[in-house]
N, C-alpha and C positions, 0 to 999 in steps of 0.2 A: 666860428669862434664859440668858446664854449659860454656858456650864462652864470657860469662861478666861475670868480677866481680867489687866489689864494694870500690871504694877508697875513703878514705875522703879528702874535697876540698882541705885543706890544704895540704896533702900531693901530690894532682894535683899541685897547683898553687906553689909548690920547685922544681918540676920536671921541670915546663916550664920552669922558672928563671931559673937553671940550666943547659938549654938548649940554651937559649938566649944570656944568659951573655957569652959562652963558640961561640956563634956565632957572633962576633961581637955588642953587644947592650950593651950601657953603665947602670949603674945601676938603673937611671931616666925611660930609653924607657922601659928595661926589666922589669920592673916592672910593668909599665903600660900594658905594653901586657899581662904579663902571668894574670894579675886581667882580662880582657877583657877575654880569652881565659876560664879562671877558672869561671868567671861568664856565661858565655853562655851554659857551661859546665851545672854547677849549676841548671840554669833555662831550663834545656833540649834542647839544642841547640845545640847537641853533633856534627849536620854534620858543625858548623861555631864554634866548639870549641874543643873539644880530640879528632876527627875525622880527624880537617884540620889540628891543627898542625902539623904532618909531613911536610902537605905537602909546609906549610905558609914557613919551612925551607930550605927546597927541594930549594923556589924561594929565600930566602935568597942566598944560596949558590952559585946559577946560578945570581946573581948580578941584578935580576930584584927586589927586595927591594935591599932599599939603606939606614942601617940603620941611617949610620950618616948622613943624607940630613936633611932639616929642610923646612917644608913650610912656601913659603913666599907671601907677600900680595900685587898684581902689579896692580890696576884700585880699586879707590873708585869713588861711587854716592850715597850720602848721603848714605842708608841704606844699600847700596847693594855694593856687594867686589867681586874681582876676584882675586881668590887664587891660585898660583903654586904650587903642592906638591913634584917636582922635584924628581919625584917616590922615597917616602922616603915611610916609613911605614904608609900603608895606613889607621891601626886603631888610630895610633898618629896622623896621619892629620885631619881625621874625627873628632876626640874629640875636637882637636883645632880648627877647621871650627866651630861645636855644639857651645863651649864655645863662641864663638865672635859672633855666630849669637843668643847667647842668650845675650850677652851684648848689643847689638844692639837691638835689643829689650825690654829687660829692663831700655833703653832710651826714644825711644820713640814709642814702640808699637813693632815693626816689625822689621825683620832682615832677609837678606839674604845672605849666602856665598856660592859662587860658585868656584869649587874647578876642574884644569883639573890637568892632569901629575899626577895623586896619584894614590895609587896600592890599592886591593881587600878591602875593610872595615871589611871583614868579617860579621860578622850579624849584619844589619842595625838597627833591634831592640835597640841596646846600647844605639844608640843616641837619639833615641826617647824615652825613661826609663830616658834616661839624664835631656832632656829638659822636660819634665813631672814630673821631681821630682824638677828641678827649678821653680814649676806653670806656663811653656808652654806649648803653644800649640808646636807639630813638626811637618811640611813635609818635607821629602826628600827623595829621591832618587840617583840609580849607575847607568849610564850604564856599561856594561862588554863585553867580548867578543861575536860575535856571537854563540847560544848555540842553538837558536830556529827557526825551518821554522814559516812562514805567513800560516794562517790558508789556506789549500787546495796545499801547496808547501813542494818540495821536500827537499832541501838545506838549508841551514842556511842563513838568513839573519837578523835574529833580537838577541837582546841581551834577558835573561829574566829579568831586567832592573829592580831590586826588588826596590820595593815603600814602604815606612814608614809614618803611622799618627798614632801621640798619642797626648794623651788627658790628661794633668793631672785630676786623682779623689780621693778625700780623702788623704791618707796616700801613694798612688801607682799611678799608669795607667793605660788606657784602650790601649792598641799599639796593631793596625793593621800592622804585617810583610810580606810580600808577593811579592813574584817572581810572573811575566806574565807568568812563563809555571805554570801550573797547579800542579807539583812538580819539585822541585828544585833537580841538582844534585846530590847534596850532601843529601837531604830528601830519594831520591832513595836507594843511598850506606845505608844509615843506615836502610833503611829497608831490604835491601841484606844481611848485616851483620846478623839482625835478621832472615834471610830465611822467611820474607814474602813478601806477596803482598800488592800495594797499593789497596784503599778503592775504592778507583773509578778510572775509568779510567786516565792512564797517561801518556799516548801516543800509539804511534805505533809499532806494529814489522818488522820484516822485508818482510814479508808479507802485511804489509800496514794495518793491522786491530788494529783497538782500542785493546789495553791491557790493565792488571794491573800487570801484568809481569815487575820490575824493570829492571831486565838482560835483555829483548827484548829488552823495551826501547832505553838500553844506549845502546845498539849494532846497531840499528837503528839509533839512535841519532834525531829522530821524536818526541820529546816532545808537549803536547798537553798545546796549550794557553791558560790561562782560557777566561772561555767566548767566545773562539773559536775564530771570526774574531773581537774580541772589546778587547779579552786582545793583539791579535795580533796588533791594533791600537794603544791601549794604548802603548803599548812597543814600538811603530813606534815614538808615540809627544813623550815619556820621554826622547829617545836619541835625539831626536832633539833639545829638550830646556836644553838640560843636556849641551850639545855639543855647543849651540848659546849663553848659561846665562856663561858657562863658559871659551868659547874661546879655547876651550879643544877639544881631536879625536871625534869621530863618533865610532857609534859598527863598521861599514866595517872598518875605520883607525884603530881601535884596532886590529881589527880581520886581517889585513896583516902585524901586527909583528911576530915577532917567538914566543913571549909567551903575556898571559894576564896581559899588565900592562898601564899605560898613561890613565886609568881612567877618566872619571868625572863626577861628583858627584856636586848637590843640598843642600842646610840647610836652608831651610826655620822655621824660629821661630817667632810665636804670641805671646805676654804675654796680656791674657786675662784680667788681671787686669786692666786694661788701660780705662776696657770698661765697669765694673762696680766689687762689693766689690765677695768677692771669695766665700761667702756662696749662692748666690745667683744662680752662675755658676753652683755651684755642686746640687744645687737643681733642676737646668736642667739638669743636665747629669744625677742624680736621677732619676726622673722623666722618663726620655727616658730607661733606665736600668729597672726601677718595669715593664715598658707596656713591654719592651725584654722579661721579664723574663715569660709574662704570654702566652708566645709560647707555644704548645702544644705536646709533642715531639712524635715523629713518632712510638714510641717502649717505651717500659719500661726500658729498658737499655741505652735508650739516654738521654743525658742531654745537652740541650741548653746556649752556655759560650757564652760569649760577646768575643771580640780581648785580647790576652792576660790575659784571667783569669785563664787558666791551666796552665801558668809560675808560679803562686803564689804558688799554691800547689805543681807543681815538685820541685820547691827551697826550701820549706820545707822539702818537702822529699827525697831531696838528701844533705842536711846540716846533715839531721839527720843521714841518714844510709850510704851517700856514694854516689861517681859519677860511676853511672854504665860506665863500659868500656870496651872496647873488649880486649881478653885476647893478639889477635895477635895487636891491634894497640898500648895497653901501650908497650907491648916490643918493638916493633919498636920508640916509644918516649925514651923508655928509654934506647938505642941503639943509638941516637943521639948524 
């Protein structure tokens, strides 16, 4: 028998809602969530969608989400906002940062909201798919708790501070989603679940040697930075301008609470139109996508995608046949 099986969305996205509503979340928030959770699902995103749920619960319960908080807006400068999310639910806060720094933009070019005190976003992709399907551009960024050592260190001192850019194109997006470790926690569990290995190396064992052993990894807790000493940098400036644009913790502030929460998070939004007509745009992102495309691929069994072009095809084919799910994690959702 196999250990997924296959449910259809809808029948995911009444289980969250019945999960939520039954957890304190009035019928507005809960709904919003279980669409975020059922869509990430949908586009393969199983470790920031039917994966984390439980555990999104788990912090409900221990009081570190605060469903009825509401984020509020405490410092403007002309385009740029400094938001409190008063650890309320951190994928309602994030949508509401997206939505204003896309109205802000839609003003006059640019928009920025910075966001400290808000708890996990879960997959940061969302908001970029958001602003992308508005005809923005997106950057932003989380920092989180410390997860990862500095390329050559033992201990944790960096967050993996996942970064998001997208691009509106056509009818969709091009979205860059990406953690500074080389794989994400939760990218790990879901290939445990499956009993395999990562593709390339994704840290260390306990032993100290590069692996592709998920379980070594998390036992280790040694995650490999992409790029080695430069995603190690990069994840050094993103909590630093995470933590200074928004008045917000540090990964170390985050990282000596008892759990991961006090966030902060970036929403940078361009609306490209500003800067000439939208056919012209796409015939540059054209353009740069035909020369991608004339990559060579290494093997006969490779194929060379741009950011987010294997989302289009997993949502297809999980509308159609079903969200794959593990047989032990729907029971434990559906046990909540």
């Amino acid at each position: 028998m196999s250990d997924f099986i296959r449910i259809p969305a809808g029948n995911v996205r009444a289980e969250f809602f019945r999960v939520l509503t039954s957890n304190g979340f009035d019928q507005s928030k809960a709904s919003i969530c279980a669409d975020v959770f059922m869509n990430n699902s949908v586009d393969g995103v199983y470790s920031h969608g039917v994966n984390r749920f439980p555990k999104f619960i788990g912090m409900v319960k221990k009081g570190v989400v605060k469903p009825d908080a509401e984020a509020i807006c405490k410092n403007k400068a002309n385009n740029i906002e400094q938001w409190d999310g008063q650890l309320g639910i951190g994928i309602v806060n994030a949508l509401r940062c997206t939505d204003r720094a896309i109205e802000l933009a839609k003003g006059s070019g640019i928009g920025c909201v910075a966001i400290a005190h808000t708890n996990h976003w879960m997959r940061g992709g969302t908001y970029g798919w958001r602003a992308a399907k508005a005809g923005c551009v997106f950057i932003g960024w989380s920092n989180t708790i410390a997860n990862m050592p500095a390329f050559g260190a033992l201990n944790h001192k960096l967050g993996n501070n996942p970064l998001v850019i997208a691009v509106p194109y056509e009818n969709e997006a091009i979205v860059l989603d990406m953690a500074m470790s080389q794989f994400s926690y939760g990218a790990m569990e879901m290939y445990e679940l499956k009993n395999q290995r990562l593709p390339v190396y994704g840290g260390y064992d306990t032993k100290g040697e590069l692996t592709t052993d998920p379980s070594e990894i998390k036992k280790s807790q040694r995650t490999l930075p992409i790029g080695y000493w430069k995603g190690a940098g990069l994840s050094l400036l993103l909590d630093m301008l995470a933590a200074v644009l928004s008045g917000g913790l540090s990964v170390a502030e985050i990282s000596s609470q008892d759990a991961e929460r006090n966030l902060s998070q970036i929403f940078i939004v361009i609306d490209p139109a500003k800067f000439g007509d939208q056919h012209s745009i796409t015939k540059i992102i054209k353009n740069i996508l035909d020369d991608f495309k004339t990559s060579i691929p290494e093997g006969p069994n490779k194929t060379i995608r741009y950011p987010g072009e294997n989302v289009l095809e997993t949502r297809a084919s999980n509308l159609a046949e079903g969200i794959p799910v593990s047989r032990t994690v729907w029971s434990e959702i559906q046990s909540l």
